[in-house]
C-alpha positions as CSV (number, residue, x, y, z in Angstrom):
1,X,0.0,0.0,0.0
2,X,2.8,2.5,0.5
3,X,4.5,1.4,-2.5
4,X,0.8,2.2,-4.6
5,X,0.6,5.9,-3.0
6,X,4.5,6.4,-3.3
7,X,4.1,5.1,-7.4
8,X,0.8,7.0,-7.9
9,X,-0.3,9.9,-5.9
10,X,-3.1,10.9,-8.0
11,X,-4.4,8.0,-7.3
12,X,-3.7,6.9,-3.7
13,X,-3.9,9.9,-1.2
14,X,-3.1,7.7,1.7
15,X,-3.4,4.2,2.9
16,X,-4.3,2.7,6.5
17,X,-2.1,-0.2,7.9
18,X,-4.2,-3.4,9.2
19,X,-2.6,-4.5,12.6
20,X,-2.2,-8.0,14.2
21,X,-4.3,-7.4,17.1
22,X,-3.8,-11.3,17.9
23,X,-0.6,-10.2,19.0
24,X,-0.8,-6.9,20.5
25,X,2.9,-6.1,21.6
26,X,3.6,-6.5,17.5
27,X,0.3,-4.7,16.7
28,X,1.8,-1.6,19.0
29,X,5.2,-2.2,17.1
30,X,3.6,-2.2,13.6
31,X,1.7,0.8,14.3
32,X,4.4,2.6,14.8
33,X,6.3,1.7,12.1
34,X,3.9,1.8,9.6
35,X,3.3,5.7,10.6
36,X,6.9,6.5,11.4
37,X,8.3,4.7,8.2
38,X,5.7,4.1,6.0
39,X,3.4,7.3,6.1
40,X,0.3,5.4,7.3
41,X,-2.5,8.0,7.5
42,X,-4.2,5.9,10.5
43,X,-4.8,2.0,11.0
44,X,-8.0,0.0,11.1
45,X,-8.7,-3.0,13.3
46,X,-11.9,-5.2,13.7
47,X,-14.7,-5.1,16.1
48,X,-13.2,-8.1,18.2
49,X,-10.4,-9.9,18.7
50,X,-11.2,-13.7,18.3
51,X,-14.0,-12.8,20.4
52,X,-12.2,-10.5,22.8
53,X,-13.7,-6.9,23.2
54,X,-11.7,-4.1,22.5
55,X,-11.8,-2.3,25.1
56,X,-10.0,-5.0,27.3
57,X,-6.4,-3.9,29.3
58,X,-4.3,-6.0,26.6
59,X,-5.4,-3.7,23.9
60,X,-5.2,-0.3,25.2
61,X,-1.7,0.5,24.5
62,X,-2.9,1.3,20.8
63,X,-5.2,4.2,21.8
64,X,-2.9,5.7,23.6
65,X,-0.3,5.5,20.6
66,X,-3.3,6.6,18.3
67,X,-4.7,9.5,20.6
68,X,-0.7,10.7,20.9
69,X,-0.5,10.2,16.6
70,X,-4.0,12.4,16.6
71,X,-4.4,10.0,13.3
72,X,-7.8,7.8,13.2
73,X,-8.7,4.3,13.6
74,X,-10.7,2.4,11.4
75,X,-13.3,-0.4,13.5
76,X,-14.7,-2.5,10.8
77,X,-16.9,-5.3,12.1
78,X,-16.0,-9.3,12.1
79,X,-18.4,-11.6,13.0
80,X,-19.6,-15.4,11.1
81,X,-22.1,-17.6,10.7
82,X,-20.4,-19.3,13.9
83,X,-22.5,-16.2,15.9
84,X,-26.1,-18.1,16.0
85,X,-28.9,-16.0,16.5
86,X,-30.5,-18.6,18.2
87,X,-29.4,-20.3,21.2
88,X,-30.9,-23.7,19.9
89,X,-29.3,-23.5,16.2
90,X,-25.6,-24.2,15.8
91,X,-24.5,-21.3,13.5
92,X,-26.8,-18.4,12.2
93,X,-29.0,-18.8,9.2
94,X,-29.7,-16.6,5.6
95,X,-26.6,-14.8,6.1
96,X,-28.4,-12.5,9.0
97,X,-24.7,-12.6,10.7
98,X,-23.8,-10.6,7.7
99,X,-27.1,-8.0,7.0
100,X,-27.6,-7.3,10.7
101,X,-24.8,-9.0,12.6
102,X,-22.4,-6.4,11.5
103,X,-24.5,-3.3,12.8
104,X,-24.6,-4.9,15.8
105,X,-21.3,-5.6,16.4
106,X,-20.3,-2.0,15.8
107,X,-22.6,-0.7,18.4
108,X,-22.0,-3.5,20.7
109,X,-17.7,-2.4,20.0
110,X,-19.1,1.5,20.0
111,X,-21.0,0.9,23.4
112,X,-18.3,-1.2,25.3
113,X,-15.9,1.5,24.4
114,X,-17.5,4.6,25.7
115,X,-18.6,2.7,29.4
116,X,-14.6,2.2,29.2
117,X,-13.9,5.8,29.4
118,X,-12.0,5.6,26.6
119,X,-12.6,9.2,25.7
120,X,-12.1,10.7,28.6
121,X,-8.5,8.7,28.9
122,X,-7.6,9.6,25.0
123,X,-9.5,12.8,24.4
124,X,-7.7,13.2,20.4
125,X,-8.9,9.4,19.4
126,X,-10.6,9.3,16.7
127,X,-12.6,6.1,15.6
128,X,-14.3,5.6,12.0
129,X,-17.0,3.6,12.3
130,X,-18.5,2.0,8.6
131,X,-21.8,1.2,7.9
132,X,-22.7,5.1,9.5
133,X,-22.1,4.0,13.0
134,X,-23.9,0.5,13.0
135,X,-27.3,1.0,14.6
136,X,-26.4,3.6,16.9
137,X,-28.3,6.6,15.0
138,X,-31.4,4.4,14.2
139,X,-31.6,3.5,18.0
140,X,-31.0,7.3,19.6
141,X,-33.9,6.3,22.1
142,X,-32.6,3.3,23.6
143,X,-28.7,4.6,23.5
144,X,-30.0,7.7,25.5
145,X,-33.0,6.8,27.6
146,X,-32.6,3.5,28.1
147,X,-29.2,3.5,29.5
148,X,-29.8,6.7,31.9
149,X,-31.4,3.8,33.9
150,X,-28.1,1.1,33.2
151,X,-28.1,-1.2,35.9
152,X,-32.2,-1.5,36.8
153,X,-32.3,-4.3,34.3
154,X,-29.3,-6.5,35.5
155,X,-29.4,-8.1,39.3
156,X,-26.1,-10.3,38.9
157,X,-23.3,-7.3,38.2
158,X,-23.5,-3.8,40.3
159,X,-23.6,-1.5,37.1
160,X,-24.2,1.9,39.6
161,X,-20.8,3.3,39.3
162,X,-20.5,3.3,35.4
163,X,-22.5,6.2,34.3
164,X,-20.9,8.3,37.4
165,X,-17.6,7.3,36.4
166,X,-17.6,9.2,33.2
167,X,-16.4,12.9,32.9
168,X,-20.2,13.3,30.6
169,X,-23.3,12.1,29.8
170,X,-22.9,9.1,27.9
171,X,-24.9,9.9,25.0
172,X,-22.7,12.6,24.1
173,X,-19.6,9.9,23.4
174,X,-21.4,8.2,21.1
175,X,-21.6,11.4,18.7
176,X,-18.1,11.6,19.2
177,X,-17.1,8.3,16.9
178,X,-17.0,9.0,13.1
179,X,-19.3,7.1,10.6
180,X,-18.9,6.6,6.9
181,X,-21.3,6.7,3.8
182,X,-20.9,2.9,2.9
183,X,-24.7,2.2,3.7
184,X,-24.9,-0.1,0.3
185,X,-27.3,2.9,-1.1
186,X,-29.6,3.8,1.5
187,X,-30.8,7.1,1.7
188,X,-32.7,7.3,4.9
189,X,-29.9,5.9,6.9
190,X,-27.9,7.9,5.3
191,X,-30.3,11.1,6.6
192,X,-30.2,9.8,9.7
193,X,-26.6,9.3,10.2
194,X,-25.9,12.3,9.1
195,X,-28.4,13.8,11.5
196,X,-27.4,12.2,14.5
197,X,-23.0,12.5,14.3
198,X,-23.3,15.6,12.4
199,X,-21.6,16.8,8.9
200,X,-17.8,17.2,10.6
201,X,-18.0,13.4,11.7
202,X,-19.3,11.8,8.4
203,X,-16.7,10.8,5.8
204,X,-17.7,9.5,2.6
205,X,-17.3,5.7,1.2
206,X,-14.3,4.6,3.0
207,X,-15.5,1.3,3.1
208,X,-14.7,1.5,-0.5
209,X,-13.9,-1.0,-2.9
210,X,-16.2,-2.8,-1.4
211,X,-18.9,-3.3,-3.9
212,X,-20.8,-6.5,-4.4
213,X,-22.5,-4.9,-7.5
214,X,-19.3,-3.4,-9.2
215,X,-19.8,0.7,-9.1
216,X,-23.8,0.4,-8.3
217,X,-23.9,1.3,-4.6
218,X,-20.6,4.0,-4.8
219,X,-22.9,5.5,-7.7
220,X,-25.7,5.2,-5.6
221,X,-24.3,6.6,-2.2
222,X,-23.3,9.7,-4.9
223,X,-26.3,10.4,-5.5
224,X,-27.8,10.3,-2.3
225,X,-25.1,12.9,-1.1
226,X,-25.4,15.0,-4.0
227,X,-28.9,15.0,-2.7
228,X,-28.6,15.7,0.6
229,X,-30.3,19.2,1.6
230,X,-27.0,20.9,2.6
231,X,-24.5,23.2,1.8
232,X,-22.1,22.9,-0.8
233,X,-19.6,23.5,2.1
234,X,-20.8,20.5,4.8
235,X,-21.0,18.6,1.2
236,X,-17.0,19.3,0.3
237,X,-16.7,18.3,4.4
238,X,-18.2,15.1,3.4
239,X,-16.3,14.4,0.0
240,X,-12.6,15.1,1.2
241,X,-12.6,18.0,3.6
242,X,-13.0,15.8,7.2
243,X,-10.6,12.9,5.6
244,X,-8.2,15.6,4.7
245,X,-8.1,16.9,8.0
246,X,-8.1,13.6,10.3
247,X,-6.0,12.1,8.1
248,X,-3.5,15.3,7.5
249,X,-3.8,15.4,3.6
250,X,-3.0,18.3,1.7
251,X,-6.6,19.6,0.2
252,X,-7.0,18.6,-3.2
253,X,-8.7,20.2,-6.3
């Protein structure tokens, strides 16, 4: 990848390293070096780790090395038909670990995050969420009401101390993640995404290549922000102007 931006750099503005988070002391190492040496604009990891949660003690080395960067992190979902939906069935059916498995493990990643105070402990992290922040916007109700009461529901775990531990309310951490466009062409998520993190914390497609129709849902997330009742300013924001600025590119014509 930073041979293809060296070679072309009309092409490539910038590349993002993918880490071994299996092995975190080399994931810390290769972050480094693929900054320092390389000219990484940021890294990306995944939603778990085999199964571990991010926001466990063996990982948090790399926000700190990110938050001291102030270059972004990409959190793309993993999960498999392994995940069943049901407790009785071995392995989840139609795929649904795929259409609605992956918004949920964003928000489940997004959620266990914030209760970590991992924004108050890194306050320049920034994390890019894909799919336009899982189903955090669609589900503003539940993410703000229902956990005000966070504990009421569970009798096994003492949950009282969470919510007074953080510096804010929680709700407000949420908006503070970054969401892409890559919603496979869907214009009311897209509106509501966009409504809920705000123009400076929406970036546009970079989930990209992905594209199980060659060009048909890049062309069709186009349009929808072409359509998008905004400025031709927050627009730009969402083209190239936020990616320039997290990712320290020189603007573009």
């Amino acid at each position: 990848m930073a041979e293809l931006v060296q070679k072309y750099p009309d092409r490539f503005a910038g590349f993002a390293a993918s880490l071994p988070m299996n092995n975190p002391d080399a994931a810390f190492k290769e972050t480094k070096r693929a900054i320092d040496e390389l000219g990484a604009c940021g890294v990306e990891v995944f939603t778990n780790i085999k199964g571990k949660p991010l926001d466990l003690p063996e990982f948090a080395p790399l926000w700190g090395i990110m938050n001291d960067y102030d270059l972004p992190i990409w959190m793309h979902p993993s999960r498999s038909s392994s995940q069943t939906d049901y407790s009785s069935e071995p392995k989840s059916r139609y795929e649904i670990w795929f259409a609605f498995g992956y918004p949920y493990e964003t928000s489940a990643a997004m959620a266990r995050l914030v209760f970590a105070g991992i924004f108050d402990k890194y306050p320049n992290l920034k994390i890019i969420t894909h799919h336009m922040g899982g189903m955090v916007a669609f589900s503003e109700g539940r993410v703000n009401a229902g956990w005000q009461v966070m504990g009421s529901r569970t009798s096994d775990e003492d949950y009282s101390g969470v919510l007074k531990s953080l510096k804010r309310p929680h709700a407000e951490y949420f908006k503070m993640f970054y969401a892409d466009t890559a919603l496979f062409g869907a214009k009311a998520g897209t509106e509501c995404g966009l409504k809920y993190f705000g123009v400076d914390h929406v970036v546009f497609a970079s989930d990209y290549p992905f594209d199980p129709v060659p060009g048909q849902f890049i062309r069709d997330t186009i349009e929808i922000v072409d359509a998008l009742e905004i400025s031709e300013a927050d627009r730009a924001k969402i083209y190239h102007g936020n990616a320039e600025r997290m990712l320290k590119l020189k603007p573009r014509r």
